[in-house]
C-alpha positions, 0 to 999 in steps of 0.5 A: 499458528498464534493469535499475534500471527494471525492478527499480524497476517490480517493486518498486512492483508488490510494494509495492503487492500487499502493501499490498492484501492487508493492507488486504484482510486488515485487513477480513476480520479485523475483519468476522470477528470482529464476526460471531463475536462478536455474541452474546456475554456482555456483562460490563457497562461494561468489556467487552472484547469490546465495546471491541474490536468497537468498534474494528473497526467503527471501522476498518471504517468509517475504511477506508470513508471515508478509505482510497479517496481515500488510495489512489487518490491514492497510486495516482496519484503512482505512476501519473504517475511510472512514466508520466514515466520511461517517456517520458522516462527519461533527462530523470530519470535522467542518463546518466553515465559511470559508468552506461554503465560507461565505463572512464577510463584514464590 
């Protein structure tokens, strides 16, 4: 395995961490912050609170609905790629001269 393979693997493996952890995130705030805010005083029409409850619920259930199936095909593409360049590295990536780090002398 080469170095750029390595660097390569422990990127997609950091991306990937902080995109779960922002998603994980992203619903712990707005399940938080329904349940504080269930009980306030309602303003009328143009709640605020209301609004942005509403907009958690919203991201709540979009993260329900359509997050999984992006992400499982998100997952996927990157799966089979990391798969194919461990089978076949050099088929990808080219060997050159400069790769190998081959001095040309006159």
């Amino acid at each position: 395995m080469t170095i750029n393979a390595r660097d390569n693997k422990l990127s997609v493996r950091i991306f990937s961490a902080v995109l779960c952890l922002a998603l994980i995130l992203t619903l712990f705030c707005s399940i938080l912050f329904i349940t504080n805010e269930r009980d306030h005083d309602c303003s009328g029409a143009d709640c605020p609170i209301c609004s942005c409850m509403q907009q958690c619920a919203e991201t709540l259930h979009l993260m329900g609905d359509g997050t999984a199936s992006v992400l499982f095909a998100f997952l996927f593409f990157i799966s089979s790629v990391t798969a194919i360049n461990a089978v076949q590295p050099e088929t990808l990536i080219p060997c050159t001269l400069v790769r190998q780090k081959v001095r040309l002398n006159n």
